[in-house]
N, C-alpha and C positions, 0 to 999 in steps of 0.2 A: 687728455691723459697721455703719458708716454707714450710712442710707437703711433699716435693717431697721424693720418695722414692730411695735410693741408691741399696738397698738391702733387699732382706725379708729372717728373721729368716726360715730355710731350704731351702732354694735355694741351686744349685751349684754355688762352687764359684771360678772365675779364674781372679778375678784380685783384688790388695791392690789399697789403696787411700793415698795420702796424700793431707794434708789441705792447702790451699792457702789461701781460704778468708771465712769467714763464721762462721756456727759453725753445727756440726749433733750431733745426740743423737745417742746413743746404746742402743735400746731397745730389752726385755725379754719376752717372752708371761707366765706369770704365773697366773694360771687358766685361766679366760675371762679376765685378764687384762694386761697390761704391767708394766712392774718397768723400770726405767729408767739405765742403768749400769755404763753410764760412758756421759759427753757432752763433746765433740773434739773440744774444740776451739781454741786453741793453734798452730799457724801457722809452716808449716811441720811435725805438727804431722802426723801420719800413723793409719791406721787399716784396717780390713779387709786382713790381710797378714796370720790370721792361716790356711784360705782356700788355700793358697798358698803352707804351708810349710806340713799340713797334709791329704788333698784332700779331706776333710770332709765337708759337706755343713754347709750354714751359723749358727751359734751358737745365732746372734741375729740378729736383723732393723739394718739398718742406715737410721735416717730419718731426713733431713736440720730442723733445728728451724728459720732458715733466709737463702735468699740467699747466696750462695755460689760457690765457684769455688775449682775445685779438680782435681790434677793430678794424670794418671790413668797407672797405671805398671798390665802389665799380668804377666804371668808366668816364661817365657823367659828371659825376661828383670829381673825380680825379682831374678833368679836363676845367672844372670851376675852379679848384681850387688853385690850379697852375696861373690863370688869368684873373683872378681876384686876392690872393695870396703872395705877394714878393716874398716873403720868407719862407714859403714852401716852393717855390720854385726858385730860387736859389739854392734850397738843400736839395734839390732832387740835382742840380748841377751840377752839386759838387760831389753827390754820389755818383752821379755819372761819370766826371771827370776822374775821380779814385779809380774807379771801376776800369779805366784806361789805363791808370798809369799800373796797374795792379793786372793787365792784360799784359802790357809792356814788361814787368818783372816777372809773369810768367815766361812769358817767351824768352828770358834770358836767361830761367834759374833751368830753363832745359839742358842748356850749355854746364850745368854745374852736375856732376853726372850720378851723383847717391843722394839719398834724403840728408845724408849726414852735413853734406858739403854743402846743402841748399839751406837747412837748419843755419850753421855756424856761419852763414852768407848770409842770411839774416838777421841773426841775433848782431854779428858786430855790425852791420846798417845801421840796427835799433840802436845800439852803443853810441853810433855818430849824434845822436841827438839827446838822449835820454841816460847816457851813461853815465856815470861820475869816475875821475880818476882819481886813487887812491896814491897811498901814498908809493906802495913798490912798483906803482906803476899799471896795475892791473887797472881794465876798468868795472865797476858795480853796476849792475842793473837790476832796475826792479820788475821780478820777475812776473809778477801776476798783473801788468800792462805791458810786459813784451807778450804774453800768450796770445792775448790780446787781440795785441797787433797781429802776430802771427799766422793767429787766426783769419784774420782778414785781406792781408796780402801777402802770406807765403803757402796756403793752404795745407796748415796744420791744424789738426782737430786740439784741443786743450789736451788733452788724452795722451795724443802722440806728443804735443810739448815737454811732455812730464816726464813721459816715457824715453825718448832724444836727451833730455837734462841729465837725467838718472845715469845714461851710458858715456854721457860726458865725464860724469862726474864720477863714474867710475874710471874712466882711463884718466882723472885729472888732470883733463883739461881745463875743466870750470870745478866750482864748488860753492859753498855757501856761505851767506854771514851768519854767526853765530845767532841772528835773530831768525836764519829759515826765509828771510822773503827773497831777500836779495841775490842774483849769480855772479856771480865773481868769474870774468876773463881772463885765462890764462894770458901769459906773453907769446906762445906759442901760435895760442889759433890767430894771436891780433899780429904775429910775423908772416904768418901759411897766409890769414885773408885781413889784406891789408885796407883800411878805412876806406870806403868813396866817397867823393863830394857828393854833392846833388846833381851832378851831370853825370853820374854812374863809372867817374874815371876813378881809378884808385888811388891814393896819396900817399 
C-alpha cells in the first residue's frame, strides 16, 4: 500500500527488488527532510542491489506511493544469477555505469546554483538528443520522457517536474503544444544555457 516501508535509509541490507506492479520512491534524508532520488515505476526494474554487490547499509528509503507487488532476490540467488546470466549482468553494468555518470552530473549541477538553473540545464541536455526543432526555431520535447529521465538523473520527483514546468511556463519561457504533451523551448533559455556535446562542453 502507499507509505509502506521497503526499506530505511541505514539499514542492513541483503536482498534487491524488482518491480512487478506499482511504483516506490528512493528517498534521501537531507537535513529534517527528504528529496526524493529516483520513482521506480517501470516494470522489472530493480534496486536495492548496491547492498548486495558492496555489503554497505542502505544509501536511501524505499517507500510504495501506491500498492505494489515485488519480487524479492537475496544474496545467493543475486550472486547466481550474475554468474549464470550475461544478460543480467550486463544490465546490473550498465546500472552501474548510469549510476556514475549521474554521480558525475551531480557533482556538477552543484555548480549550477537554484533548482531552476539545474531543471533548464537539464531539460535542454534532454533537448540535445530527444528534442525536435520546429520551425521558429524553438525546440519540442516530449515532456512525459524528459520527467522521466529527470527523474533519474537530475533528481526531480515527477511532482517537482510539473511543478518547475508550470513556473516556466508562467514566466514563458517554455509552453505547450496545443496537444498538452509536448514543452516547447524558448530561444531565450537555449541562449542563457547553450547545448553540450557529450563531453559536457558547451556548443
Amino acid at each position: 500500500m502507499a507509505g509502506d516501508v521497503v526499506f530505511a535509509e541505514g539499514d542492513e541490507g541483503g536482498l534487491m527488488y524488482v518491480l512487478l506492479e506499482g511504483a516506490i520512491d528512493l528517498r534521501k534524508k537531507v537535513g529534517k527532510s527528504e528529496t526524493i532520488l529516483k520513482t521506480v515505476s517501470t516494470v522489472n526494474d530493480f534496486f536495492g542491489e548496491m547492498a548486495l554487490i558492496d555489503g554497505q547499509p542502505r544509501s536511501a528509503s524505499a517507500v510504495a506511493t501506491k500498492a505494489s507487488r515485488l519480487l524479492v532476490i537475496d544474496g545467493p540467488t543475486f550472486e547466481n544469477m550474475i554468474l549464470t546470466n550475461g544478460k543480467f549482468a550486463l544490465k546490473i553494468i550498465k546500472v552501474l555505469s548510469d549510476r556514475i555518470r549521474h554521480s558525475n552530473s551531480t557533482i556538477e549541477a552543484l555548480h549550477e546554483v537554484t533548482p531552476r538553473d539545474r531543471y533548464i540545464r537539464g531539460l535542454v541536455d534532454f533537448a540535445q538528443t530527444k528534442g525536435e526543432k520546429i520551425y521558429d526555431g524553438r525546440l519540442k520535447v516530449p515532456f512525459a520522457e524528459f520527467k522521466v529521465w529527470a527523474n533519474s538523473r537530475i533528481g526531480f520527483s515527477l511532482e517537482e517536474c510539473d511543478a518547475m514546468a508550470a513556473r516556466l511556463a508562467k514566466n514563458m519561457l517554455v509552453s505547450w503544444t496545443k496537444e498538452g504533451g509536448d514543452l516547447l523551448i524558448s530561444d531565450a533559455i537555449l541562449r542563457e544555457f547553450p547545448r553540450r556535446s557529450e563531453s559536457g562542453q558547451a556548443q
